[in-house]
TINU-629673 format. One record per residue: x, y, z of N, C-alpha, C in turn. Coordinates in steps of 0.001 Angstrom, whole numbers, plus 524288, in hexadecimal, padded with zeros to 5 digits. Example, Ala and Ser with C-alpha at 12.3 -4.5 7.8 and 13.67 -1.06 7.14 Angstrom:
833867E9C681E788300C7EE6C81E78833907F31C81E78
832327F73681BA8835667FBDC81BE4832648001E81EBE
END
This chain:
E5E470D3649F4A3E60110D57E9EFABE65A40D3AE9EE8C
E66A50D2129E9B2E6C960CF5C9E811E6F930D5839E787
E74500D79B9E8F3E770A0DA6D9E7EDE78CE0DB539E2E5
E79940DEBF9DFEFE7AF20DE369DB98E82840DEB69DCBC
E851A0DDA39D83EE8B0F0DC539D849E8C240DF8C9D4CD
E90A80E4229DA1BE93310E6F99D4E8E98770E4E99D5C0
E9A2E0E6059CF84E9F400E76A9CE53EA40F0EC009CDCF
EA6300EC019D2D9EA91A0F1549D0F5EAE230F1CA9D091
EAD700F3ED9CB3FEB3550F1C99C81EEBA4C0F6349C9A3
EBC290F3079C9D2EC11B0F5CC9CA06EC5D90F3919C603
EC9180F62A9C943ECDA20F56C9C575ED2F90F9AD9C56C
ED5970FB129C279ED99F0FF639C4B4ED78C104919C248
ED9FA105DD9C5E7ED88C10B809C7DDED20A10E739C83A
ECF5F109B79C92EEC77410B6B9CAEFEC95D10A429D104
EC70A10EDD9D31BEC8861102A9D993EC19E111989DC7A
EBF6C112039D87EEB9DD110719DB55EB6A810D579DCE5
EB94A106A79DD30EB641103AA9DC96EB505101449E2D5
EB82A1037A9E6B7EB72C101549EB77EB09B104BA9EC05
EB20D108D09EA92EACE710D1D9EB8FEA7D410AB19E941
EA8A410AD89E462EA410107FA9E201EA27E1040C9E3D0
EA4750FFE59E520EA3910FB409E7D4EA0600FCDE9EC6C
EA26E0FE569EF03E9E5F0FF9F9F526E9932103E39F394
E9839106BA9EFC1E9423108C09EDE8E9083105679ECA5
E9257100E59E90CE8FE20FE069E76BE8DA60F97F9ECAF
E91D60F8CE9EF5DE8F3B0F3409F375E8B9B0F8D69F899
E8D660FE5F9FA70E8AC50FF419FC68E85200FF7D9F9C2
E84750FFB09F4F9E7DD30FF549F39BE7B700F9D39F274
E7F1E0F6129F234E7C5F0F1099F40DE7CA00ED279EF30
E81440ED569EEE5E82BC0EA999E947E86F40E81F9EAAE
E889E0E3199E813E8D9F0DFE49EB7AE914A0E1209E5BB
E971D0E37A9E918E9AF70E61A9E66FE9F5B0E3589E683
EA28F0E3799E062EA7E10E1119DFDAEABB00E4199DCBB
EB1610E5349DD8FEB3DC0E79C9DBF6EB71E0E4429D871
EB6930E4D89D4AAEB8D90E0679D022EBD840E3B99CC6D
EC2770E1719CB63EC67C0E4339CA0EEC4D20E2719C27B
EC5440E5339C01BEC32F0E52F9B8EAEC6680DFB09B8A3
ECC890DDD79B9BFECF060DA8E9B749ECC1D0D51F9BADE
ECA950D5479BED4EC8050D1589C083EC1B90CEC69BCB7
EBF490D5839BC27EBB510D2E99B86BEBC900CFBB9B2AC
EC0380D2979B107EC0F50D1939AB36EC3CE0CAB09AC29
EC5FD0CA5A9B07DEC9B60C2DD9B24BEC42D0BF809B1D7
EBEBF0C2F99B2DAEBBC30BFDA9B5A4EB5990C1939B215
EB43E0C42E9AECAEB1810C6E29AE0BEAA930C50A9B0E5
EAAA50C0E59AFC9EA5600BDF59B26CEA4640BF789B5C9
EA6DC0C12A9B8B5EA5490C4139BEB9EA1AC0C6FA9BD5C
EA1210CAE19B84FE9D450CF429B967E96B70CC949B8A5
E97710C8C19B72BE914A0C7059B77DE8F580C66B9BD52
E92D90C6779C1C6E91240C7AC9C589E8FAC0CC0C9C948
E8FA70D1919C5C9E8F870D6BF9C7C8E88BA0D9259C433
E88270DB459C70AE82610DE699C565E850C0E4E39C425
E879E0E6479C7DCE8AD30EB399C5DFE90220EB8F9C54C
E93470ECFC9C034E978D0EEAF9C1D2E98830F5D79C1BD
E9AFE0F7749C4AFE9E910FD419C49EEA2D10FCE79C272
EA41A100559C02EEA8A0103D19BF62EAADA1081C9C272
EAE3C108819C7D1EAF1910BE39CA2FEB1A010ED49C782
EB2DE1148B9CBC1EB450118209CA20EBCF3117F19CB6C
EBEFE11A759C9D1EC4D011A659CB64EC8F811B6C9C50C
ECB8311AAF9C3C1ECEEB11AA39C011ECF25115DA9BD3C
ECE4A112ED9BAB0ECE7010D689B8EFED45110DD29B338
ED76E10B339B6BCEDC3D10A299B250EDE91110829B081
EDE58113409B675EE148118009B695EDE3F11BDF9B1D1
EDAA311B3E9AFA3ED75F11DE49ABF7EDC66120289A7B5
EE03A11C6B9A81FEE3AA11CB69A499EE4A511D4399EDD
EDEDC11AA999D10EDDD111B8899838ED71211DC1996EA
ED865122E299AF3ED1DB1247F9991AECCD7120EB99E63
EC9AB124189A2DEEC6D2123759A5DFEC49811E2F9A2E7
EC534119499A667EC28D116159A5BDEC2311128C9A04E
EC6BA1143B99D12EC78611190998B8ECA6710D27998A8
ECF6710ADD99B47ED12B1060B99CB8ECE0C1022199DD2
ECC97103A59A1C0EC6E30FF929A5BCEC3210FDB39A079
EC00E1012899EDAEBD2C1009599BD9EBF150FD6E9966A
EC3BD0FE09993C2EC5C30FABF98F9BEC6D30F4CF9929F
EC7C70F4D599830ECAAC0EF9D99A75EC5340EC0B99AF1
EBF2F0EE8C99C84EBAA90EBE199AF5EB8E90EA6F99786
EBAB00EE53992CFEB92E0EE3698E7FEBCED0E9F998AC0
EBF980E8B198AAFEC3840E60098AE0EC2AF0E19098C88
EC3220DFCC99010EC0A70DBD49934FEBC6D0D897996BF
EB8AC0DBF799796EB3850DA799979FEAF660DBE4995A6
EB0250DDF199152EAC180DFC098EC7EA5D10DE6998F02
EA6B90D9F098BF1EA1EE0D54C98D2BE9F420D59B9923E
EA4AA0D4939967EE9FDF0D45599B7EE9F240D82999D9C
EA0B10DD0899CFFE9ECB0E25699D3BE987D0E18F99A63
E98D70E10C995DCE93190E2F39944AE8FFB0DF5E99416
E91480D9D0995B3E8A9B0D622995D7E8AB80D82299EAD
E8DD70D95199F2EE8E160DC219A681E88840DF9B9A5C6
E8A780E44B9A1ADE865E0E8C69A15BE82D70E6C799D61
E81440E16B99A75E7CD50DF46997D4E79960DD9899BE8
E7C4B0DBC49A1CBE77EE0DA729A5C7E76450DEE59A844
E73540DCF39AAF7E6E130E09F9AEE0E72A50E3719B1DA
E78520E53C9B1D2E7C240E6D09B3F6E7C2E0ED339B67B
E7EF00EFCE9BA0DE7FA50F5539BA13E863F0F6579B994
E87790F98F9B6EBE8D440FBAF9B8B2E8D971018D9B817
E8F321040C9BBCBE90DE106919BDC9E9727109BE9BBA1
E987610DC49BBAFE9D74110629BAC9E9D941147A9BB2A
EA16C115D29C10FEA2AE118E39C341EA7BC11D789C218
EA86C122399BF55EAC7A125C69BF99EAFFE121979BA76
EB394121079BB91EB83B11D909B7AEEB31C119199B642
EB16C114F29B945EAD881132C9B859EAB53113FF9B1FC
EA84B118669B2AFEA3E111CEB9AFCBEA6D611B5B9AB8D
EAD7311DD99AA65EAFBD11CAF9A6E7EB230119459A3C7
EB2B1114769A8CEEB23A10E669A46DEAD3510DAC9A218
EA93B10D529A3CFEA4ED10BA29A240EA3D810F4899C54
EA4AF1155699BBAEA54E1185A9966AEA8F4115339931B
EAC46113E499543EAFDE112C898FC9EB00F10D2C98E89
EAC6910925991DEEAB7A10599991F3EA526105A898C2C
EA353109C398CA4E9E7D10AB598A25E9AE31081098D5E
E99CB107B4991E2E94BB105D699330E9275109CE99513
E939010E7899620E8FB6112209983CE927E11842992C3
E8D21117F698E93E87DF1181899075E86FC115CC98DB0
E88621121E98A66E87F210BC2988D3E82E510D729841B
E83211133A982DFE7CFF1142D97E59E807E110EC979B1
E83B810F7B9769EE850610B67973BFE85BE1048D975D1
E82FD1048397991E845E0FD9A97A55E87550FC4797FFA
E88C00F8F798248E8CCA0F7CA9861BE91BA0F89A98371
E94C80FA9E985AEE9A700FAD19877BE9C220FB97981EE
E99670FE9797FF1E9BD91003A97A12E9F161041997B2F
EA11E10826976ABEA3CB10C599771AEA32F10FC697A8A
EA7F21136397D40EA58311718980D8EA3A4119DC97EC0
E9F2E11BAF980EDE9BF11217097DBFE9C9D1275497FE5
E9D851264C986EBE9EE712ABF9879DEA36412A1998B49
EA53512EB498DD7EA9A312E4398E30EAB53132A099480
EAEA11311199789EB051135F299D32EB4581363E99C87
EB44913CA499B77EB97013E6F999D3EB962142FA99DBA
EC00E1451E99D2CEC2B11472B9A141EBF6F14C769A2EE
EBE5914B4A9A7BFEBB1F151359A9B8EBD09156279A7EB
EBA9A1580C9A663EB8A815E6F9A498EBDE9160969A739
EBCFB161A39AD92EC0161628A9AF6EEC912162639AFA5
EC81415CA99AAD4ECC5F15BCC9AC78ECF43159D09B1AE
ECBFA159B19B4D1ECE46157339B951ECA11152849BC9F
ECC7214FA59BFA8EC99514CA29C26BEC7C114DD09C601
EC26E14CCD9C50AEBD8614E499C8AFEBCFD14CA99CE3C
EBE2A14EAC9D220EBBC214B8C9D571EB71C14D8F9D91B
EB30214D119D846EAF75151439DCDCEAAAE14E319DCD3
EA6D514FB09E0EDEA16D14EEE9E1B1E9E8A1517E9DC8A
E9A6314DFA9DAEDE97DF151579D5EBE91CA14F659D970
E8E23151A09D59DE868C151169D5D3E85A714D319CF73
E832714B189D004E8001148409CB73E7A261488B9CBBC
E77DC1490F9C7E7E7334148CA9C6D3E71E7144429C27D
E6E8D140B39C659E6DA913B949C24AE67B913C4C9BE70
E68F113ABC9BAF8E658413B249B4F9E60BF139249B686
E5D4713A439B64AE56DA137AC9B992E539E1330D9B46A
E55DA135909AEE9E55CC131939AB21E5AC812C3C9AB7F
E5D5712B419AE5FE6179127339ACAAE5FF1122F99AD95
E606211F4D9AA0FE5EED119339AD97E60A81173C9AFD7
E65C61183A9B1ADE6AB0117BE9B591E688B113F39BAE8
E696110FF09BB4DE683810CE39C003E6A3910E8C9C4F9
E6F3C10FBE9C2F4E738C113549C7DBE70E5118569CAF1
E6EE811A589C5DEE6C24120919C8CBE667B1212A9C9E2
E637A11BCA9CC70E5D5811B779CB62E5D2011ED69D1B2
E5A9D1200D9D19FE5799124979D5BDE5CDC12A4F9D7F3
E5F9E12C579D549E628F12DF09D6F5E637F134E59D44D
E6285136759D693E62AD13CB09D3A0E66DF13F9C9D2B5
E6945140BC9D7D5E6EBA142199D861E736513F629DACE
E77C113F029D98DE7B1113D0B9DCCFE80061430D9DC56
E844F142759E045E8790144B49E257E8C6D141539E43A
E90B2141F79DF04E950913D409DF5AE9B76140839DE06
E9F0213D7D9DF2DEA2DB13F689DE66EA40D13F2A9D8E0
EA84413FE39D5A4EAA2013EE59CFD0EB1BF140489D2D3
EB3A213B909CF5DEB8C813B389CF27EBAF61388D9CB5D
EBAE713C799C62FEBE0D13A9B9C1E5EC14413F289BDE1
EC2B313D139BAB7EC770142369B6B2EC2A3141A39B0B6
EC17113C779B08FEBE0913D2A9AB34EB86A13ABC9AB8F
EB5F813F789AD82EAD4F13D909AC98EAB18142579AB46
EAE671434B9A708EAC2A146ED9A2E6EA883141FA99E93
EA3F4141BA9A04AEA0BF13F4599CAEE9F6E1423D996A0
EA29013E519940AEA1E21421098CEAE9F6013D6198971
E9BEF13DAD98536E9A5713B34980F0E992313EBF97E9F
E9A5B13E09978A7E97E314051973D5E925014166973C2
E91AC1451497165E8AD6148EA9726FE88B21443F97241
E87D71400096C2EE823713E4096CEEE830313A3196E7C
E86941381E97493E86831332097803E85281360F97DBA
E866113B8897E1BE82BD13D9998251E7D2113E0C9813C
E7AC213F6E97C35E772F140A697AD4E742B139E697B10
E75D41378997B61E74231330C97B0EE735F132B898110
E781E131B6984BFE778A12FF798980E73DC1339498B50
E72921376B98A6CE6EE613ACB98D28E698B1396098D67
E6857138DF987F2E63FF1365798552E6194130D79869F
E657212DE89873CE65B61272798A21E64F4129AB990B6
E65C212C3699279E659A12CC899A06E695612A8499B27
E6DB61296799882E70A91284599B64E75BB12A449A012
E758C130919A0F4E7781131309A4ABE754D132539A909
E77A412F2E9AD10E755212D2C9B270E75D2133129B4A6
E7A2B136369B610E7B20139AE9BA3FE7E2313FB29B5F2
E7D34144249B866E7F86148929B6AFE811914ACB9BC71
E861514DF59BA71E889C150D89BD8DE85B51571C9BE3D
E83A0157B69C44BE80A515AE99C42DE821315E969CA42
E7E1D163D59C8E4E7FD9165139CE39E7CB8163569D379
E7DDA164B19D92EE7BA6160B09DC47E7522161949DBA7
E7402165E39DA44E6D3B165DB9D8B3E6B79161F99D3DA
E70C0160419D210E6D3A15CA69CDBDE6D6D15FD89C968
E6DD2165709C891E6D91167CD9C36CE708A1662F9BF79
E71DF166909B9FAE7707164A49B786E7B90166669B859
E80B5167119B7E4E8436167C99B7CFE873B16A789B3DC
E84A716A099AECCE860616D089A96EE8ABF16DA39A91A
E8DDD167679A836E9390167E39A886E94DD16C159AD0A
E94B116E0B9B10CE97911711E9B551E9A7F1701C9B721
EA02B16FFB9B7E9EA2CB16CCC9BB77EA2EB1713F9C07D
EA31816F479C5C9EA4221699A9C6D4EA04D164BA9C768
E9B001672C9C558E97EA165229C673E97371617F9C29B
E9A86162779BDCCE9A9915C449B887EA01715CE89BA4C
EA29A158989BCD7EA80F1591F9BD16EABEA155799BA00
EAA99155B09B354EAD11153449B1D5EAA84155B39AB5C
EA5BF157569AA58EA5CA15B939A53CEA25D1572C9A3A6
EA0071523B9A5D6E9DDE14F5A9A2A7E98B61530A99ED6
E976E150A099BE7E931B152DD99762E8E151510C998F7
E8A6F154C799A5CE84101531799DB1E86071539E9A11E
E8AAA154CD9A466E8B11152629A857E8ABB14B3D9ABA8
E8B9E14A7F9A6F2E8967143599A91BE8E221425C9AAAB
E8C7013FA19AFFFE8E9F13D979B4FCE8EE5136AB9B322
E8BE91357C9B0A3E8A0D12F179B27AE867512F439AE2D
E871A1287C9AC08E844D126B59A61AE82E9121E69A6E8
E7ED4121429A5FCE7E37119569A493E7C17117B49A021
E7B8C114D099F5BE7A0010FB899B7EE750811066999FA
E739810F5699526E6DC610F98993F3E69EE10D0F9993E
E6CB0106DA99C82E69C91025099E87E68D3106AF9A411
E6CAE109DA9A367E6C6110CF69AA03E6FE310A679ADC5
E71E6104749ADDCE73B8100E39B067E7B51103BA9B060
E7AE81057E9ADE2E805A106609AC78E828410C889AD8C
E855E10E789B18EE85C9115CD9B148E8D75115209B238
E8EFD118F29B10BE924811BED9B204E92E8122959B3F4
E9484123479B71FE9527127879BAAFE99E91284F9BDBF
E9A9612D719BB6DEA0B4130E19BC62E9F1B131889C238
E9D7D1334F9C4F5E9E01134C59CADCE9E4012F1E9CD86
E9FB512DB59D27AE9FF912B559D513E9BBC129B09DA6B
E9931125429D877E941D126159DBEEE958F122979E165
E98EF11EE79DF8FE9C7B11BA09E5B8E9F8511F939E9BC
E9F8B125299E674EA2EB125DD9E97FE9F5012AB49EE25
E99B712A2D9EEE0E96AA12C579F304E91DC1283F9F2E6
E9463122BA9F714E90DA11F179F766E8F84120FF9FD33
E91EE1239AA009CE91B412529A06AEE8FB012B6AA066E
E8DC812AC6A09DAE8A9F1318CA098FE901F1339DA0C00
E93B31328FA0C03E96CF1358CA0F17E9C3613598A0B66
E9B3F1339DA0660E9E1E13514A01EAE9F531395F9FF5D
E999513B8CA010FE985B1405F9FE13E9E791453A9FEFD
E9E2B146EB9FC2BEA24314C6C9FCC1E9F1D1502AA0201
E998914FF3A0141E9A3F15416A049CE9408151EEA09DC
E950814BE7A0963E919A14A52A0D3DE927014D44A13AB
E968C14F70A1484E95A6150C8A198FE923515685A1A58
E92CD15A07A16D9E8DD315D95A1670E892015CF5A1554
E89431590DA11B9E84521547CA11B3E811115351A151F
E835A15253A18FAE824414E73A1C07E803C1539FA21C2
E829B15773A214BE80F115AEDA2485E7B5A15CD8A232B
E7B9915D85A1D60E750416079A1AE6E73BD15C68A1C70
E719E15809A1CA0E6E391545AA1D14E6D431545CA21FB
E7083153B6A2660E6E781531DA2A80E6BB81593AA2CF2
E6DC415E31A2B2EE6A3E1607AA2C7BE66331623FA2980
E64B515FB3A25ADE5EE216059A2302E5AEA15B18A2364
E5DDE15835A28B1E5B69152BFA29B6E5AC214F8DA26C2
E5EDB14F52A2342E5E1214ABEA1E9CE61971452FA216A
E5FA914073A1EBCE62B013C70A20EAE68F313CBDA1C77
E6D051398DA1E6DE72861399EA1D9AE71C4135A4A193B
E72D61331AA14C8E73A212DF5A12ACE78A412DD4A13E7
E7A1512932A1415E7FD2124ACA14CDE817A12439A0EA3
E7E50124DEA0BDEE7F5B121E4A078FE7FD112799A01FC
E8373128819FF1FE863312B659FB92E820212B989F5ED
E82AD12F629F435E7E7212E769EF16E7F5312AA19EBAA
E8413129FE9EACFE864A124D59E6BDE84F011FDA9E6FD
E82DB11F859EC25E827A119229EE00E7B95117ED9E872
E789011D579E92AE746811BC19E68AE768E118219DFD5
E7AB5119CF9DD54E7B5E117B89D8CBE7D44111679D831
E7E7710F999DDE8E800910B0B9DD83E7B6F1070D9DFD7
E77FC10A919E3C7E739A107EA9E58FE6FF21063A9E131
E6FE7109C09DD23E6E1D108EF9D80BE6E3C104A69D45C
E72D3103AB9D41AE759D0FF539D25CE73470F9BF9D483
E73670FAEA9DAA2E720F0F69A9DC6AE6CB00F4FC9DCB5
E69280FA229DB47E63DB0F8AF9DCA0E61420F7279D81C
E65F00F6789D33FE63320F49A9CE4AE61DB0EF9B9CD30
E65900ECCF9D251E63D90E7069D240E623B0E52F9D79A
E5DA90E6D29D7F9E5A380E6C19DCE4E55EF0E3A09DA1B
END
């Protein structure tokens, strides 16, 4: 089997990209950490990637608004090969800050076209403060999401100040209608969350965690799925790990998150 080639992008102040990278090559995909001003010197390079990411971290000190710099500096400058990238058989990915270039970039949820206007928008948690904790997700059993194919629940961290997911009534009413959100913030049974914090820890609306693209090829997601690729990531794997062995269950090595990137990779199998 040929590996597929990701791209994972950095630049100043994205601090997730060592993480992402090893998510991505531990599920079997050959990984490169590419700085934005290198692509834009060079842009041709991306015809050689099957995926790019958007990690998670601060991009350009979120100085002017989560993920809005980054996103004008693509937009701006590679426009074009941004969208004949996502005109091919392509996946990308965007993680936390990620999530939020790709919104204001307009490609996710792209129901007007590629990389048109943003439609919706992550704004400052409910809370007022920055989140940092273990949350539950419950993934949408309608999504066409390539990322989330066999996957019911996951259990991930969230670390941000703005994934308050907001759009105007009839662009939720739409995304709802299209399937396009991949994951909701739920409790660990899976029930909804009905805005609850701490269990929506950021006030999003539906609770939506995570959105993609009509093609499915394309998601964004506020929680962090690189960041429990090791079963021993978990917040609370060492009690974990006690129930299991005394209800004779076997241990996995491997973190729930790793399934969203194995995903990725098994699309070009």
């Amino acid at each position: 089997m040929i590996k597929p080639k990701a791209l994972i992008l950095t630049g100043y102040g994205i601090n997730c990209d060592d993480e992402t990278c090893y998510a991505f090559e531990k599920a079997g995909a050959l990984s490169s950490i590419l700085h934005i001003n290198d692509i834009i010197s060079n842009p041709e390079m991306l015809k050689e990637f099957q995926i790019i990411a958007f990690p998670g971290g601060f991009s350009f000190g979120d100085d002017t608004g989560s993920g809005k710099a980054l996103a004008n500096r693509i937009r701006n400058s590679l426009y074009d090969d941004f969208k004949h990238f996502i005109e091919r058989d392509t996946l990308m990915l965007g993680i936390c800050n990620g999530f939020q270039v790709m919104v204001n970039l307009g490609i996710i949820p792209g129901i007007g076209g590629i990389m048109t206007e943003a439609q919706v928008s992550l704004e400052p948690n409910r809370s007022l403060n920055y989140e940092c904790r273990w949350i539950d997700l419950k993934i949408e059993k309608n999504s066409s999401s390539i990322f989330t194919k066999g996957i019911d629940m996951l259990h991930l961290p969230v670390a941000h100040g703005e994934g308050n997911f907001y759009a105007p009534k009839e662009t939720i009413t739409k995304i709802e209608e299209m399937g396009l959100v991949t994951m909701r913030y739920s409790f660990p049974d899976g029930k909804p969350c009905n805005s609850e914090f701490p269990c929506n820890p950021n006030g999003s609306i539906n609770d939506i965690a995570a959105i993609s693209d009509k093609s499915g090829r394309i998601m964004g997601i506020m929680p962090h799925p690189e960041r429990n690729i090791l079963f021993t990531h978990r917040d609370d794997w060492t009690f974990l790990k006690e129930k299991l062995k005394r209800e004779g269950k076997n241990i996995s090595e491997e973190g729930e998150g790793i399934q969203i990137f194995k995903n990725a990779v098994r699309y070009y199998e």
